[in-house]
N, C-alpha and C positions, 0 to 999 in steps of 0.2 A: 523603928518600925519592924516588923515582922513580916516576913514573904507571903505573896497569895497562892504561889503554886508549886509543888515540889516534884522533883524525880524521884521514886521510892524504890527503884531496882530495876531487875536482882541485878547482884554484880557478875560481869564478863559477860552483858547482854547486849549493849550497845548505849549506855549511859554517857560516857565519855560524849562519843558521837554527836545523841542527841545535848547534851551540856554547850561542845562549841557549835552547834548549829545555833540555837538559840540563843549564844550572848551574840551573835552576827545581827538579830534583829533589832533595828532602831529603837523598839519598843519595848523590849523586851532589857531586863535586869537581873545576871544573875550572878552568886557572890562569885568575889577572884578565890575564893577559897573553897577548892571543888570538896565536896565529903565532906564538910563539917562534921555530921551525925550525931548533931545535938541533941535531938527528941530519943535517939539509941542510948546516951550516954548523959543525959543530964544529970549533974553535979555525982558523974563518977569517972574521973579522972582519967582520959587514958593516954597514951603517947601519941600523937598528932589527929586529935580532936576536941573540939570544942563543947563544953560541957557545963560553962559557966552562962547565963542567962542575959548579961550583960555583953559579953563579949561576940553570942549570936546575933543581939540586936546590933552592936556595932557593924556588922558585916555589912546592912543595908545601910549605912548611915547616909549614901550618896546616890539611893533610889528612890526618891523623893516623887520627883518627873516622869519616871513610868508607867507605863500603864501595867506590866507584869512584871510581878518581880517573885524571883524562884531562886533555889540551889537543890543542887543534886547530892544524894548519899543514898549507895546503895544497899547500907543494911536495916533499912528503913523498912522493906519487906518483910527480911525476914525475925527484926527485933519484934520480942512480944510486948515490948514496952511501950514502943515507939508512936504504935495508931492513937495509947489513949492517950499520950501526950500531947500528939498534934492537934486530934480532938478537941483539948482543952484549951488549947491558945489559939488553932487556927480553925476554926469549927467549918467555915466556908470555902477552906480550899479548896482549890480543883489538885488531883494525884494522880500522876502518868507512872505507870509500871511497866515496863520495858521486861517480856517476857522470852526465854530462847528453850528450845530443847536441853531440858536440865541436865542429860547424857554428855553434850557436848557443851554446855556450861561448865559442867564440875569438872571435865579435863581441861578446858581451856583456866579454869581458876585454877588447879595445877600446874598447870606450865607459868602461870602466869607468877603464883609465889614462888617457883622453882626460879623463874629470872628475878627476883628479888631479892632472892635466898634465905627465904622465910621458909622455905619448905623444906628438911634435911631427907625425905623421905628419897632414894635414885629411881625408885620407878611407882608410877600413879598408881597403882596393885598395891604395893603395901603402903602408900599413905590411905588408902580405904581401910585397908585391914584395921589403922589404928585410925581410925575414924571416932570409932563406939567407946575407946577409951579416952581420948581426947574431949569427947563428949562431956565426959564426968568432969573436967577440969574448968573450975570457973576462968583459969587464967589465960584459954588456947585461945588465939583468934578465930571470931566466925569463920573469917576465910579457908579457916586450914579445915574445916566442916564440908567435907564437897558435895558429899548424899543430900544433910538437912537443910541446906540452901536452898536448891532446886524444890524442896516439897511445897509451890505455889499454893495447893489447893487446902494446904493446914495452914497457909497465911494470908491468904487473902482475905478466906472469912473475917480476921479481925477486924479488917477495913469495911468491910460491907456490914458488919454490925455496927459499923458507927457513923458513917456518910455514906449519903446517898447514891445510888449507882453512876448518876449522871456525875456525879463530881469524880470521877474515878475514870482514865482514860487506859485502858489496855493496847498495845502496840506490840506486836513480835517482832525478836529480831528478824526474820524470816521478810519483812514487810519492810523492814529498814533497809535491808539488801537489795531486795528486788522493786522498790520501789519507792528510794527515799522521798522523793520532791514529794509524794501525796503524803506519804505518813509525818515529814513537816507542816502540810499544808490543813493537815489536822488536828496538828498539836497547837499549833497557831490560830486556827481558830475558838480550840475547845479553851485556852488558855486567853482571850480575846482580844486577840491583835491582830494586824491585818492578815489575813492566813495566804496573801500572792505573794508577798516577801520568797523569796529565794536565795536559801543561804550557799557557799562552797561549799557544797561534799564531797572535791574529787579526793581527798587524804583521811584516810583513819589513822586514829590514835591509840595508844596501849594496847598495841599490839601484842600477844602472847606468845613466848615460845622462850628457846634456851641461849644467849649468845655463844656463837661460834668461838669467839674470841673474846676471852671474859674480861682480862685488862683492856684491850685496846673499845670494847663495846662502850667501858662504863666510864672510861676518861673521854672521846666522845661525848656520853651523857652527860656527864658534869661539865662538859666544855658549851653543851648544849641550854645549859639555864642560863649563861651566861647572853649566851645570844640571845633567846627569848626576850631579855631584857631590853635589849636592843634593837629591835626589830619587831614589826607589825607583827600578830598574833598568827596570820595568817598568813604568813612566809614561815614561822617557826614553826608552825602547825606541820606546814609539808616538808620541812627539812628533817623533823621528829619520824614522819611517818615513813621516809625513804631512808631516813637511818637504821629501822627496825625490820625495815626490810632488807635491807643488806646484810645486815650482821644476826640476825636471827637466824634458827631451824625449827624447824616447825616439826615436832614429831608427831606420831601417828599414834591412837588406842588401839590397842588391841582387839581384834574380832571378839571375844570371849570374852573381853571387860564391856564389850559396849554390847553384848546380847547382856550379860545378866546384870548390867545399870536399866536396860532396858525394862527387866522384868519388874527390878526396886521400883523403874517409877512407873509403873504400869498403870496400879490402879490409882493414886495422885493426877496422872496426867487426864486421864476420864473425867475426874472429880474439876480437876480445873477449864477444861474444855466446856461443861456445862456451866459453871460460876461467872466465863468471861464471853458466853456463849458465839464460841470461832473453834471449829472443827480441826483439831489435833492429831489426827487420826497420823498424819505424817509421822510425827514424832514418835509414833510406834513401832515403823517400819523399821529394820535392819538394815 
């Protein structure tokens, strides 16, 4: 079988988040295998994604019983592939898009490949610089892309030229912060399962920044799947999240990067402000 509901992005918005909120609901099914991004990458091959048609259907083999069944991939927004894919196999899905201020998206996508070490770039300034060249390269990962991610309002149209508004749930970070239990209690309805479920949100995940201490962080990490395996999701949930808080730094943008990100997405954030009609006006402020 094939999912009825998906997460489409963007990434470093709060996907994670929403992903283990919703496998907590009784009702709810979604794959152990976060990112797929099959509909991004169907039958082209890439290093830890799934791409083969068979091998996406296997992911549900054991949601039979649900009443919703989803997986999350974040470049599901921003692939131009991807809508008329889903299109074509899922025509009636319902799509949750988890939108943030793309200014502080693309740095925190920054820091974030910077603790992976997919980023060789030492400061967020010159990985923009080689942005535009990176571009031209079919082989660079979207991720390393920090400007074109964020441009919501050149990616959403794809989705809204193909399903219907109602099928399409808009959610900002901004909303998941200040007020998760409702912004669950939405997605849980629009997805249609009981929407008074209450998941645990007191621990965030994939957390962004640079380790302190870069052997001792990442033998932790690896000593840390170990446990997951062992232990309820939801105990390794918050030993992941207190991990990353310990041994993280969390650096700062620049005043000067984040006025002239600001101007890049100036007129994008207009454009997508009326598309998902919720007043953005914040996201322009300094």
């Amino acid at each position: 079988m094939l999912p009825n509901f998906l997460i489409i992005g963007a990434p470093r918005s709060g996907t994670t988040h929403l992903y283990r909120g919703l496998r907590q609901h009784p009702a709810v099914f979604m794959s152990d295998f976060k990112e797929p991004m099959f509909f991004a990458y169907e039958n082209e091959p890439q290093p830890g994604v799934i791409s083969d048609k068979n091998e996406y259907i296997a992911l549900f083999s054991g949601a039979a019983s649900y009443q919703a069944v989803g997986e999350a991939s974040t470049l599901y927004l921003f692939n131009e592939k991807a809508p008329g894919r889903i299109y074509r196999d899922i025509p009636k899905a319902r799509l949750i898009a988890i939108l943030r201020n793309p200014v502080d998206r693309a740095f925190s996508q920054y820091t974030f490949q910077r603790f992976l070490q997919t980023e060789p770039y030492e400061t967020f300034e010159a990985a923009l610089e080689a942005e535009d060249g990176r571009a031209q390269e079919n082989t660079v990962s979207p991720f390393l892309l920090y400007r074109r991610v964020g441009l919501y309002g050149t990616q959403i149209p794809r989705y809204l030229d193909r399903f219907s508004r109602d099928q399409i749930l808009f959610v900002l970070q901004d909303d998941l912060d200040q007020n998760p239990n409702q912004v669950f209690h939405d997605i849980f309805a629009f997805i249609g399962v009981d929407p008074a479920f209450q998941p645990d949100l007191r621990h965030r995940t994939n957390a962004s920044g640079i380790p302190q201490h870069d052997t001792l962080f990442r033998t932790l990490k690896l000593a840390g799947r170990t446990v997951k395996r062992l232990v309820p999701e939801r105990w390794a949930t918050r030993l992941s999240g207190s991990a990353h808080e310990a041994l993280l730094t969390h650096p700062t943008m620049l005043d000067s990067t984040r006025a002239s990100l600001t101007q890049y997405f100036h007129d994008d954030i207009e454009v997508t402000q009326n598309l998902i009609g919720r007043d953005l006006s914040h996201w322009l402020a300094l």
